[in-house]
LODONU-94967 format. One record per residue (C-alpha): residue number from 1; residue in one letter; x negated, y negated, z. Coordinates in nm, 4 decimals. Example, Ala and Ser with C-alpha at 12.3 -4.5 7.8 and 13.67 -1.06 7.14 Angstrom:
BEGIN
[1, A, [-1.2300, 0.4500, 0.7800]]
[2, S, [-1.3670, 0.1060, 0.7140]]
This chain:
BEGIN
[1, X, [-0.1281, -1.5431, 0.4669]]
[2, X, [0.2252, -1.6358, 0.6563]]
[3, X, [0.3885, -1.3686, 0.3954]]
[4, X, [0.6547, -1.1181, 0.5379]]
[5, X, [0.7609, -0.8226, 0.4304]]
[6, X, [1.0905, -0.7474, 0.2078]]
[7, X, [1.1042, -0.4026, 0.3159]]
[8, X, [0.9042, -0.1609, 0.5320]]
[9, X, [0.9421, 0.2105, 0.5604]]
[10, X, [0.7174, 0.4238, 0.7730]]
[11, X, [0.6956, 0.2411, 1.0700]]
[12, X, [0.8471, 0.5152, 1.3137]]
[13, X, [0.6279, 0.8162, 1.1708]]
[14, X, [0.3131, 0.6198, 1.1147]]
[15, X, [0.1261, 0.8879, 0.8674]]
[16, X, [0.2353, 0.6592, 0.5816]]
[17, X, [0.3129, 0.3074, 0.6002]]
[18, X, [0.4710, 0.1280, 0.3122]]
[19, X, [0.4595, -0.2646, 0.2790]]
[20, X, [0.6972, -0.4242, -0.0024]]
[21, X, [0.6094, -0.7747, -0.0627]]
[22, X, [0.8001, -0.8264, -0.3650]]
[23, X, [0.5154, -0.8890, -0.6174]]
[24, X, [0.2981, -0.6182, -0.4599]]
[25, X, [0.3040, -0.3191, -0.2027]]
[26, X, [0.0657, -0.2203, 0.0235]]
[27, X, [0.0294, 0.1606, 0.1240]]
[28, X, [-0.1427, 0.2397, 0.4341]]
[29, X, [-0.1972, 0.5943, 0.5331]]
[30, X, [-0.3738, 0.8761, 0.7265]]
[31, X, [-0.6858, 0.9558, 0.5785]]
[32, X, [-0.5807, 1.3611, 0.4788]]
[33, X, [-0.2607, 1.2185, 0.3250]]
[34, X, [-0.4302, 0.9248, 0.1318]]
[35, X, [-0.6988, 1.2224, -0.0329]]
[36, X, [-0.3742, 1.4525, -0.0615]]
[37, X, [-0.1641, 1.1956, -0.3037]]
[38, X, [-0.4834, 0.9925, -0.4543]]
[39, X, [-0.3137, 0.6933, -0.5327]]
[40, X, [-0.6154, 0.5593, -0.7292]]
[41, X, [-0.5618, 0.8240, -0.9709]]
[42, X, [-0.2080, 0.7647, -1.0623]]
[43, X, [-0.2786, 0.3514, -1.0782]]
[44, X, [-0.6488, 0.3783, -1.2141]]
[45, X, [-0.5765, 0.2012, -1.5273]]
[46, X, [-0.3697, -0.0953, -1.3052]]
[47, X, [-0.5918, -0.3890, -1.2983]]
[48, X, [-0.7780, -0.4302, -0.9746]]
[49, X, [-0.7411, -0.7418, -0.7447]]
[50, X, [-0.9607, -0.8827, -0.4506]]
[51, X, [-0.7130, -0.9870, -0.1683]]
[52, X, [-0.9720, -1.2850, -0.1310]]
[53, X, [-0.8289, -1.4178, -0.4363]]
[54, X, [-0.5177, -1.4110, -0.3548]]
């Protein structure tokens, strides 16, 4: 979408990847460490977005 990143953190390690865009971040992780911290619990109330629409 031409956007880059304000901030990224992970990069070197590569088990968790963090993306700060400002308005939103976007975690990408390995697949024992994304089942380890389950994200979607702590935001399951947030309200849910399709990138599409973006």
């Amino acid at each position: 979408m031409g956007e880059n990143p304000i901030y990224i953190e992970g990069i070197d390690e590569g088990r968790w990847i963090v993306l700060d865009y400002g308005d939103f971040i976007v975690n990408i992780f390995l697949p024992e460490l994304r089942e380890y911290y389950n994200l979607e619990w702590l935001w399951s109330d947030a309200k849910r977005i399709n990138p599409k629409d973006l």
